[in-house]
KERO-901285 format. One record per residue (C-alpha): residue number from 1; residue in three letters; x, y, z. Coordinates in steps of 0.1 Angstrom, whole numbers. Example, Ala and Ser with C-alpha at 12.3 -4.5 7.8 and 13.67 -1.06 7.14 Angstrom:
<kolros>
<k=1, r=ALA, u=123, v=-45, w=78>
<k=2, r=SER, u=137, v=-11, w=71>
</kolros>
This chain:
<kolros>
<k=1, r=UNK, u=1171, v=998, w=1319>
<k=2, r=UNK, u=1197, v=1015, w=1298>
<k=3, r=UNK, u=1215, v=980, w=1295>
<k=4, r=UNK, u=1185, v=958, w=1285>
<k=5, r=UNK, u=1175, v=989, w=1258>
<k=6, r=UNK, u=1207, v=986, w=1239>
<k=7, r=UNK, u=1203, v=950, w=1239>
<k=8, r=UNK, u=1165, v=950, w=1225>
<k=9, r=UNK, u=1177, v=973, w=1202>
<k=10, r=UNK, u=1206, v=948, w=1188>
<k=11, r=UNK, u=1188, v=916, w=1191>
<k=12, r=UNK, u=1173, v=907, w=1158>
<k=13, r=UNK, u=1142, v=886, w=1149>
<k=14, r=UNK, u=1140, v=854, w=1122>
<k=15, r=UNK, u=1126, v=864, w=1094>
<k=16, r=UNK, u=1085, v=863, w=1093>
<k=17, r=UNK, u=1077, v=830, w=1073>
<k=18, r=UNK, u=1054, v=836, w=1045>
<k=19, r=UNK, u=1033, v=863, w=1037>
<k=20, r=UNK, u=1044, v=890, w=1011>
<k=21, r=UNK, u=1077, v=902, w=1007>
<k=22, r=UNK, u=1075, v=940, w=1025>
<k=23, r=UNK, u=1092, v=963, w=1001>
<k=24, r=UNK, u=1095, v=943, w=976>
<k=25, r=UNK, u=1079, v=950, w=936>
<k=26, r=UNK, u=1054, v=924, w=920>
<k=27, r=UNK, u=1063, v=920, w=886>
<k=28, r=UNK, u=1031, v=913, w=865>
<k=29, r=UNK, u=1034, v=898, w=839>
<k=30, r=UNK, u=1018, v=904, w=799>
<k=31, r=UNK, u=979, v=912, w=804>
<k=32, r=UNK, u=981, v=909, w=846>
<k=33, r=UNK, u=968, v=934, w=865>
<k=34, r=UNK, u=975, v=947, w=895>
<k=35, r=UNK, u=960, v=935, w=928>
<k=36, r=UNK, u=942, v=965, w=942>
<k=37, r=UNK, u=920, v=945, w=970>
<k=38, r=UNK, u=921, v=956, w=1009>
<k=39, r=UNK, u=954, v=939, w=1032>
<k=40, r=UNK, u=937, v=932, w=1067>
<k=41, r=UNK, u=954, v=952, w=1096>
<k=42, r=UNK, u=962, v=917, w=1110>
<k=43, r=UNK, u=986, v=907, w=1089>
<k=44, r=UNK, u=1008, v=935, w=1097>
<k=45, r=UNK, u=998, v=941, w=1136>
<k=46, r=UNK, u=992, v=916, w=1166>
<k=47, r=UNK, u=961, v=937, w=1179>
<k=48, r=UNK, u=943, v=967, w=1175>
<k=49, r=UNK, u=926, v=982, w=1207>
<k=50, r=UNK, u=910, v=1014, w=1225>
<k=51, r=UNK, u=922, v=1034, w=1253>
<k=52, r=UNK, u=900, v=1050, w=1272>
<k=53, r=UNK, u=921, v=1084, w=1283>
<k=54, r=UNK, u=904, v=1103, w=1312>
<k=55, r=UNK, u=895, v=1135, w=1304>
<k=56, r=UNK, u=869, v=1164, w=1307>
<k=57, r=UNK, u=855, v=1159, w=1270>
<k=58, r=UNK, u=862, v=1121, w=1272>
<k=59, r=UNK, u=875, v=1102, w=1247>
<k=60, r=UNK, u=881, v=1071, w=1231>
<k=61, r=UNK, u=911, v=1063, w=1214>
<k=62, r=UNK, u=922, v=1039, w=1187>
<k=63, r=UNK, u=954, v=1020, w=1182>
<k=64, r=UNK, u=973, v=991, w=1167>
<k=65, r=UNK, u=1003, v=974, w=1185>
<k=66, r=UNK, u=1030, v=943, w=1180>
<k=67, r=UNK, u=1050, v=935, w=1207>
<k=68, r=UNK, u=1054, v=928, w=1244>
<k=69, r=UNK, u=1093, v=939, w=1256>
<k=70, r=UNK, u=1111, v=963, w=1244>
<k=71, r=UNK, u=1114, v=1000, w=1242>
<k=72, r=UNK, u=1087, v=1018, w=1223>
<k=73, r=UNK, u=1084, v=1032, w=1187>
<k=74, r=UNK, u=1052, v=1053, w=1190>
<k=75, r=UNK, u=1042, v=1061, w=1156>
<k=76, r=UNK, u=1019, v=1090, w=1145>
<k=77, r=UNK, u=998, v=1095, w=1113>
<k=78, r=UNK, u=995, v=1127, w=1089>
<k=79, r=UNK, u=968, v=1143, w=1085>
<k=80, r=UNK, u=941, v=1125, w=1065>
<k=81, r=UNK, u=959, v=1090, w=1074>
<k=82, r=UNK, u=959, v=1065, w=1099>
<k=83, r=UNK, u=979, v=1041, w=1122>
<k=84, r=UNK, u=973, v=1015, w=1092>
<k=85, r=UNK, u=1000, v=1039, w=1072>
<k=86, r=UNK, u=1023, v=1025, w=1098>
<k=87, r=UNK, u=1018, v=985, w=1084>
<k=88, r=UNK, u=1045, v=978, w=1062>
<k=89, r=UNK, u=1066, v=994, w=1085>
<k=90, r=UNK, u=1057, v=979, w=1113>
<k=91, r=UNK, u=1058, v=941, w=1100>
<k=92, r=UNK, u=1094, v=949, w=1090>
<k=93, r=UNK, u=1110, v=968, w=1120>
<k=94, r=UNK, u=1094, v=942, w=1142>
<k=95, r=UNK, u=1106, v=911, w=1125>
<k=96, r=UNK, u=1144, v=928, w=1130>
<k=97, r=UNK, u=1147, v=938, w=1167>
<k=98, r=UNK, u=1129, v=935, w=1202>
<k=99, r=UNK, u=1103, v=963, w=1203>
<k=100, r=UNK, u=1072, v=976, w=1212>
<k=101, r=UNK, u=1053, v=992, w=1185>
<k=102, r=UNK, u=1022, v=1015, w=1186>
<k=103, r=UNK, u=1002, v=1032, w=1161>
<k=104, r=UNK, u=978, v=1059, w=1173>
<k=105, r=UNK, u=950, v=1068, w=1155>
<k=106, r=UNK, u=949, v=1105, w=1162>
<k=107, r=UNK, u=916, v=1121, w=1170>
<k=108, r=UNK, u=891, v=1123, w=1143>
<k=109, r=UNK, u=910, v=1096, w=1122>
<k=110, r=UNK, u=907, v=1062, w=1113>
<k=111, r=UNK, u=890, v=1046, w=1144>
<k=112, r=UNK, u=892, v=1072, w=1175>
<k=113, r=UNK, u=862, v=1093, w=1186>
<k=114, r=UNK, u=864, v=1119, w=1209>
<k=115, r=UNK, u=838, v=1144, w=1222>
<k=116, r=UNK, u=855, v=1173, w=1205>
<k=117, r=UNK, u=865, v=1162, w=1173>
<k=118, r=UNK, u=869, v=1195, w=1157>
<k=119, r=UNK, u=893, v=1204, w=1181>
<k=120, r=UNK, u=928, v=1197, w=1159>
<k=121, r=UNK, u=947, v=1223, w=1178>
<k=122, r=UNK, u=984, v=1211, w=1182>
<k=123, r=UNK, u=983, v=1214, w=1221>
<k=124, r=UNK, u=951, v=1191, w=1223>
<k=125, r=UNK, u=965, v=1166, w=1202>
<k=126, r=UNK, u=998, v=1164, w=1222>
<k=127, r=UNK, u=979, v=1162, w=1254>
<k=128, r=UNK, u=961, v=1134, w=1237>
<k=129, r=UNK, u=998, v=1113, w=1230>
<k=130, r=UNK, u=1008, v=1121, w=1264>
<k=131, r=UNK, u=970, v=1107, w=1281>
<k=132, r=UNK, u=977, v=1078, w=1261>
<k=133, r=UNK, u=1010, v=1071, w=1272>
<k=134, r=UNK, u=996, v=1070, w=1303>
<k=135, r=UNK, u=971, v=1052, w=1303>
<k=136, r=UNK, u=992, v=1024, w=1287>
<k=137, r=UNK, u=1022, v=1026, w=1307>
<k=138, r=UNK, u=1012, v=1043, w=1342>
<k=139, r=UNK, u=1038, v=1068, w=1358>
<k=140, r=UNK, u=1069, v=1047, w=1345>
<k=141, r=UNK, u=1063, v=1042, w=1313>
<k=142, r=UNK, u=1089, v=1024, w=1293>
<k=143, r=UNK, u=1124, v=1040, w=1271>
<k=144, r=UNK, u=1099, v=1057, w=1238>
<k=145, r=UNK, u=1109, v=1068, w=1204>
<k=146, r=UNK, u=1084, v=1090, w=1189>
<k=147, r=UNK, u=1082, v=1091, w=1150>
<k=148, r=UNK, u=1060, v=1112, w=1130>
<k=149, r=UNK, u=1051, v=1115, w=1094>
<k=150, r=UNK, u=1040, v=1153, w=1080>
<k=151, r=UNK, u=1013, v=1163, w=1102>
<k=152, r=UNK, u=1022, v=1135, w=1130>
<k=153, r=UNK, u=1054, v=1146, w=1128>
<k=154, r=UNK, u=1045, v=1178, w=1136>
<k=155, r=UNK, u=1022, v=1168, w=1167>
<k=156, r=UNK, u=1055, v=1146, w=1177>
<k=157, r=UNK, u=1078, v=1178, w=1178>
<k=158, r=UNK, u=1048, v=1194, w=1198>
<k=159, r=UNK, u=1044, v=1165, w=1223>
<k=160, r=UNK, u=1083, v=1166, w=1230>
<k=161, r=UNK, u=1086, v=1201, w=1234>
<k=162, r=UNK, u=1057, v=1200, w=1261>
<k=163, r=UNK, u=1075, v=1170, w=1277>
<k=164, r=UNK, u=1039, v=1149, w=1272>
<k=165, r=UNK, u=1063, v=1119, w=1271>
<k=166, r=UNK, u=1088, v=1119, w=1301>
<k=167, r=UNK, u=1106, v=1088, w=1290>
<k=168, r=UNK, u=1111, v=1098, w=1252>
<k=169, r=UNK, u=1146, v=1092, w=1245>
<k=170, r=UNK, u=1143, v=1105, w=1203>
<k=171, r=UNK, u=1125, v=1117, w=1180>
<k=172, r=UNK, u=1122, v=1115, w=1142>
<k=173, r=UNK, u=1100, v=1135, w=1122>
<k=174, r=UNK, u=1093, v=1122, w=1084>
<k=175, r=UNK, u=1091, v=1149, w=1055>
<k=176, r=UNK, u=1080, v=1181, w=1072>
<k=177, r=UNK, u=1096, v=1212, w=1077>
<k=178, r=UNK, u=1078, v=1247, w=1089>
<k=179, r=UNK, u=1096, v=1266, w=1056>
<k=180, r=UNK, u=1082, v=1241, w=1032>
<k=181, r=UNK, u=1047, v=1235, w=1050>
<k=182, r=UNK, u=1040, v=1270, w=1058>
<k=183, r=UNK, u=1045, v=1279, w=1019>
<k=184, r=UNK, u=1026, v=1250, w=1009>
<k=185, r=UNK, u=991, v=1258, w=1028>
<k=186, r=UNK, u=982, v=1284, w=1000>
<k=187, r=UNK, u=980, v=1256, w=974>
<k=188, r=UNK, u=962, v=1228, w=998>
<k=189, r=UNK, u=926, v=1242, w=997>
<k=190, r=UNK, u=932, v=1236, w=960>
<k=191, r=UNK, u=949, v=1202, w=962>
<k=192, r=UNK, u=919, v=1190, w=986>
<k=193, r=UNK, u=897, v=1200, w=959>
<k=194, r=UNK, u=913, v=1179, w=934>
<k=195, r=UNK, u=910, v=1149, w=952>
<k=196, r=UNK, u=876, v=1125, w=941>
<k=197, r=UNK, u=854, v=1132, w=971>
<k=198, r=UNK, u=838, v=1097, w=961>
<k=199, r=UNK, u=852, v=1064, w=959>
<k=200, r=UNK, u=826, v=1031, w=943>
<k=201, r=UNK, u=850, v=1008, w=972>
<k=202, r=UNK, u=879, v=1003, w=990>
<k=203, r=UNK, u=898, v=991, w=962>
<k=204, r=UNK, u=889, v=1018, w=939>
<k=205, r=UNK, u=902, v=1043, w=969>
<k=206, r=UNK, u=938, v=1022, w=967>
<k=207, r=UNK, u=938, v=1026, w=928>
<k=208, r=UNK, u=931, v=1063, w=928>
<k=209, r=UNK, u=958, v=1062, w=954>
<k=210, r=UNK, u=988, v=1043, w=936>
<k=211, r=UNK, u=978, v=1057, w=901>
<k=212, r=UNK, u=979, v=1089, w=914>
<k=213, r=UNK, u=1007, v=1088, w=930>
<k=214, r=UNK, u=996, v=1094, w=967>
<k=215, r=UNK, u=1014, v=1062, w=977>
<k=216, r=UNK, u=1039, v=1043, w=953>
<k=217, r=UNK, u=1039, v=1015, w=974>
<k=218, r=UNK, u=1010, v=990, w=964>
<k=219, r=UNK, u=1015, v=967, w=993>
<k=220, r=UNK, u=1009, v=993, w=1016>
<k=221, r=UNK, u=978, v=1012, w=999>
<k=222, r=UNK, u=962, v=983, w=1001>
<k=223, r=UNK, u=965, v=980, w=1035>
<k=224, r=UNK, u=968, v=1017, w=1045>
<k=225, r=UNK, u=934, v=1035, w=1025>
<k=226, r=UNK, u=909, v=1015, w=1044>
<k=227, r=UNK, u=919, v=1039, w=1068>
<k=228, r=UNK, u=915, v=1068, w=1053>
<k=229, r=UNK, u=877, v=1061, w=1038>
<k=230, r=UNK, u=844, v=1049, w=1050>
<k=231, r=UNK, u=812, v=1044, w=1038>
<k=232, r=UNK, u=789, v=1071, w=1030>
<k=233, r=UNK, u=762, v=1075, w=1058>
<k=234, r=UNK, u=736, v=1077, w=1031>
<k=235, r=UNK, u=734, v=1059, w=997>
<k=236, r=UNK, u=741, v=1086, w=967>
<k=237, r=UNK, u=715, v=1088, w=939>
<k=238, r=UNK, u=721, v=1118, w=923>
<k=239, r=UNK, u=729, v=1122, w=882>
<k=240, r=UNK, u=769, v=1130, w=895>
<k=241, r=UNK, u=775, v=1098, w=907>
<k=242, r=UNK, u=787, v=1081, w=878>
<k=243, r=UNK, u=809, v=1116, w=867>
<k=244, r=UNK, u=827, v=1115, w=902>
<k=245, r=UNK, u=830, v=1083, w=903>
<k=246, r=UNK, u=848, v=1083, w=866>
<k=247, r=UNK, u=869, v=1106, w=876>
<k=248, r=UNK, u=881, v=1084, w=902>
<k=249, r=UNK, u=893, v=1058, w=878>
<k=250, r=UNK, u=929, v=1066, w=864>
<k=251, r=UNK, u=926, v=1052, w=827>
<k=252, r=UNK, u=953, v=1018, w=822>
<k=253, r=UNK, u=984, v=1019, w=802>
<k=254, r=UNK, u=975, v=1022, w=764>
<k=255, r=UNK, u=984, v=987, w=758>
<k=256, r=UNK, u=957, v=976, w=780>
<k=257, r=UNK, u=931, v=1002, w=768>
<k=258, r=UNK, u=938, v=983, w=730>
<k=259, r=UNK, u=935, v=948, w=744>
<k=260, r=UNK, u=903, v=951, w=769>
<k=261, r=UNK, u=885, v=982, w=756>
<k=262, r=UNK, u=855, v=968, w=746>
<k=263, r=UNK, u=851, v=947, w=776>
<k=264, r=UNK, u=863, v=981, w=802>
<k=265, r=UNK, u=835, v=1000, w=784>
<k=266, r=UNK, u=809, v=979, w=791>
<k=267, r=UNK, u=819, v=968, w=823>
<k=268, r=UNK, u=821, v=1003, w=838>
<k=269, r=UNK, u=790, v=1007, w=826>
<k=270, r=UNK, u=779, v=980, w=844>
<k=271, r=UNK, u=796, v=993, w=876>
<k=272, r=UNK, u=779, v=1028, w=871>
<k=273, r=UNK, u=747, v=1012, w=872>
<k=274, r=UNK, u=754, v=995, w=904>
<k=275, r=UNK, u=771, v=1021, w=921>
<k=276, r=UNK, u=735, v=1040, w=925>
<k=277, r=UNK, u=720, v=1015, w=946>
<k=278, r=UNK, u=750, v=1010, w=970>
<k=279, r=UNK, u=760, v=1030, w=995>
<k=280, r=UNK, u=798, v=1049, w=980>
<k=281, r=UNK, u=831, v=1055, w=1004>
<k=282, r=UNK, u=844, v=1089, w=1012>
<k=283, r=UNK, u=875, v=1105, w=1029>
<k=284, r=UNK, u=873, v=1096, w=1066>
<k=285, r=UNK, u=878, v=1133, w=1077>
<k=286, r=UNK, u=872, v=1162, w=1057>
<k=287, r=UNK, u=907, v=1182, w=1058>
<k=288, r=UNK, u=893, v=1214, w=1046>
<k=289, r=UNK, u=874, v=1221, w=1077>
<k=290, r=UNK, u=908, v=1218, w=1094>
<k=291, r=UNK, u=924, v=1249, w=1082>
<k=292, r=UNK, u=924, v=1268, w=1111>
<k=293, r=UNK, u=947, v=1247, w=1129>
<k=294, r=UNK, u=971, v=1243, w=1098>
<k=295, r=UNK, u=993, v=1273, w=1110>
<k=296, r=UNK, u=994, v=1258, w=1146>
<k=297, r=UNK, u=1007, v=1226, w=1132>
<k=298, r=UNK, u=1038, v=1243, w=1115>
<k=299, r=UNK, u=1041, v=1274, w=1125>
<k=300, r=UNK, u=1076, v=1278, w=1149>
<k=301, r=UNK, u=1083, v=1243, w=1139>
<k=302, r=UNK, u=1119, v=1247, w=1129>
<k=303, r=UNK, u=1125, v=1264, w=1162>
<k=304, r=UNK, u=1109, v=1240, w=1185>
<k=305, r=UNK, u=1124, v=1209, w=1169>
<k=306, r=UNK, u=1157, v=1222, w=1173>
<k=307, r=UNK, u=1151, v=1228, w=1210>
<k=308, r=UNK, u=1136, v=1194, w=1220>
<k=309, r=UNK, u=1168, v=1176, w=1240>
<k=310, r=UNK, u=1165, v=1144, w=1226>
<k=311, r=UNK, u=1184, v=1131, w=1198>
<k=312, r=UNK, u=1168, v=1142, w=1164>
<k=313, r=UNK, u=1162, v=1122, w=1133>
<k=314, r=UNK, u=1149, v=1145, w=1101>
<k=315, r=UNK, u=1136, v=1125, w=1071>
<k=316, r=UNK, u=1128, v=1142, w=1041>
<k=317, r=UNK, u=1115, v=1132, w=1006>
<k=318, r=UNK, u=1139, v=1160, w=987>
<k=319, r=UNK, u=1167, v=1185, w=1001>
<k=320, r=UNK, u=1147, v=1212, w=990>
<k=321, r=UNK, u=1128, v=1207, w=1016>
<k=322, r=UNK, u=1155, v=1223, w=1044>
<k=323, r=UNK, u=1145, v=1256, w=1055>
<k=324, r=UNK, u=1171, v=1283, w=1067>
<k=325, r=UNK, u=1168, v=1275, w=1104>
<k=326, r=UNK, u=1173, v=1234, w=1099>
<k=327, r=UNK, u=1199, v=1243, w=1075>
<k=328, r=UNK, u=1219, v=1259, w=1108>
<k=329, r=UNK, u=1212, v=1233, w=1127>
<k=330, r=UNK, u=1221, v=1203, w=1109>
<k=331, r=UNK, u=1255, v=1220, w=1099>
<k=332, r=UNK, u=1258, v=1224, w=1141>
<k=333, r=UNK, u=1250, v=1187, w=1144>
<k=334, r=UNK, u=1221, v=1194, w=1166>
<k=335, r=UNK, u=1200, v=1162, w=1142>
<k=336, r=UNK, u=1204, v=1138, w=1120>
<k=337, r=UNK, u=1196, v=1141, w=1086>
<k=338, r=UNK, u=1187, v=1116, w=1059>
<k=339, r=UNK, u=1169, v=1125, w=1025>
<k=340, r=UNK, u=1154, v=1098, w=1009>
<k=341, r=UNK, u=1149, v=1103, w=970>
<k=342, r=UNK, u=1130, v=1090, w=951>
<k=343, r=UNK, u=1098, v=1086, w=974>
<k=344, r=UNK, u=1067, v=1104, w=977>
<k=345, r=UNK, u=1053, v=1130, w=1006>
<k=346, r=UNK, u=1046, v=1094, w=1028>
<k=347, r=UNK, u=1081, v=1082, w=1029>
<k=348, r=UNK, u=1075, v=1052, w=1053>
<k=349, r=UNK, u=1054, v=1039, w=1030>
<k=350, r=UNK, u=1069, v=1044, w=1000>
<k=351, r=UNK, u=1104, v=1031, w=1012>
<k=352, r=UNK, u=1097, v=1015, w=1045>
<k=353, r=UNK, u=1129, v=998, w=1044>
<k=354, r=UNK, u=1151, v=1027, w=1038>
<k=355, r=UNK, u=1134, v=1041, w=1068>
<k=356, r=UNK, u=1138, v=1018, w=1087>
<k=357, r=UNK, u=1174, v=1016, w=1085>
<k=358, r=UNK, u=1179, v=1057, w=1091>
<k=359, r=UNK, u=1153, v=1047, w=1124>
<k=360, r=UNK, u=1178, v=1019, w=1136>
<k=361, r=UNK, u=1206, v=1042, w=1127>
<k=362, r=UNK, u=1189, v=1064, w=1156>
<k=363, r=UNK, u=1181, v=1036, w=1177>
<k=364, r=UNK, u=1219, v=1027, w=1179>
<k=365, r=UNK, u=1230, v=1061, w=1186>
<k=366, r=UNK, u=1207, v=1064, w=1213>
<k=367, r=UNK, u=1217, v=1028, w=1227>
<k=368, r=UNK, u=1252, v=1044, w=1228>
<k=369, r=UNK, u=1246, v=1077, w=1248>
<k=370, r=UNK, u=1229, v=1051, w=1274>
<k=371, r=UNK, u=1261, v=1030, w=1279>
</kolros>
């Protein structure tokens, strides 16, 4: 097993013919605007499936995969997101080696329904990883790399610790430390807030999300909001329709304002007449109602990461972002560290290809402990 891993993890795919450039920046050129319509998960993943895990409160769980042989790069979600945050990524690290990928969508996101959705407690949602594993794999499951963005990576560093996956051979958590996310719960009530809480479509979700900043790559908003929305259960009618749904809208660069003014103005007057007969999209889970399970998420983070006794990958947005205890440890060499400027909170998809490179960096060095 240890032979064949290190030479999945070496082999090397053709490139994917067609399709767009993962990555890459569209240049537009005068008076072109930017695409903002919906990617399909298929261009990015092979299928998307549910696992039933057995379990007292029963559940149903959601996931996209690509690939047959291979070790396994199980990838988990922040909160608020979805395995569809895991695209771009995924297209690119499985056109250059032999792998197995999966994206979980973790309980009360994107796709999954459980009995107990309010149940976000850290220990529930590793048990979940581990029924899943499983359930996929039986009692041998295959060599697994666990990789976690903000809250996922958080649920990762709980799942390892636990020992949920008994064939994890590393880990790597993207952009979250406890120092940085324990400070930061003050403000997110208030960030929550600031957020639309109504969207007129999809593609006006993904333009709220690159104009805002939320994710810098357009490729993979367009792909990755559909996951994070869905349609209001009832049509809204009320006089604040067209005000939320304004505020929505980031205004275009001046230049366009000059050109298409006129013609803006009266279109969106158009679209706020329409939007009151059709039914609007909101967030998929409301994260406010989560707060009581913040503090689980983070809190001891530092601590446990450093004790889970697998190799360690750390990828962070900003060195700031090192707390005291990491600081220790990475001067120890007990991880790996990357920063990764430049990029947003949602690293992977901002600079899936840098990522991906610090991920086969870990791959390698796994590969070579094996040997």
């Amino acid at each position: 097993m240890e032979k064949q891993l290190h030479l999945n993890l070496l082999a090397s795919r053709p490139p994917v013919p067609g399709g767009l450039q993962s990555g890459s920046k569209m240049r537009m050129g005068p008076g072109r605007k930017r695409d903002f319509s919906p990617l399909s998960w298929s261009q990015y993943f092979e299928t998307m499936e549910d696992v039933e895990v057995d379990n007292d409160n029963g559940k149903d769980i959601s996931f996209t995969a690509s690939g047959q042989h291979g070790p396994v790069l199980l990838l988990l979600h922040g909160g608020g997101h979805s395995a569809l945050s895991w695209a771009v990524f995924t297209e690119v690290i499985y056109s250059r080696i032999n792998c197995r990928v999966v994206a979980m969508d973790l309980r009360a996101h994107g796709d999954t329904k459980v009995k107990n959705s309010d149940d976000l407690s850290a220990e529930t949602m590793a048990k979940d990883i581990g029924k899943v594993v499983e359930a996929l794999y039986g009692e041998n499951p295959p060599p697994i790399m666990m990789i976690g963005h903000s809250m996922g990576g958080a649920i990762a560093v709980h799942t390892a610790a636990a020992n949920h996956v008994p064939s994890l051979l590393g880990l790597c958590v993207i952009d979250v430390v406890e120092g940085t996310a324990m400070d930061a719960l003050n403000s997110m009530q208030n960030f929550l807030r600031s957020r639309p809480k109504t969207f007129k479509s999809v593609e006006n979700a993904i333009e709220w999300s690159v104009k805002s900043g939320q994710i810098r790559n357009i490729e993979s908003a367009r792909v990755s909001m559909g996951g994070q929305v869905k349609k209001c259960e009832e049509p809204l009618n009320s006089p604040g329709v067209s005000k939320s749904i304004g505020e929505v809208i980031i205004e275009e660069e001046e230049e366009e304002e000059e050109e298409e003014g006129e013609s803006n103005h009266k279109r969106k007057k158009e679209d706020d007449q329409e939007v009151k007969k059709e039914s609007l999209y909101t967030w998929q889970i409301d994260l406010s109602k989560t707060e009581k399970y913040w503090e689980g998420w983070f809190s001891g983070l530092s601590a446990l990461f450093l004790s889970c006794p697998v190799p360690k990958l750390l990828l962070l947005a900003g060195v700031d972002r090192l707390d005291k205890d990491l600081t220790i440890g990475q001067m120890q060499g007990k991880f790996q560290m990357q920063v990764l400027p430049q990029c947003g909170h949602a690293v992977h998809e901002d600079a899936p290809e840098k990522v991906i490179v610090s991920v086969l960096t870990l791959c390698l060095y796994v590969a070579s402990l094996l040997l």
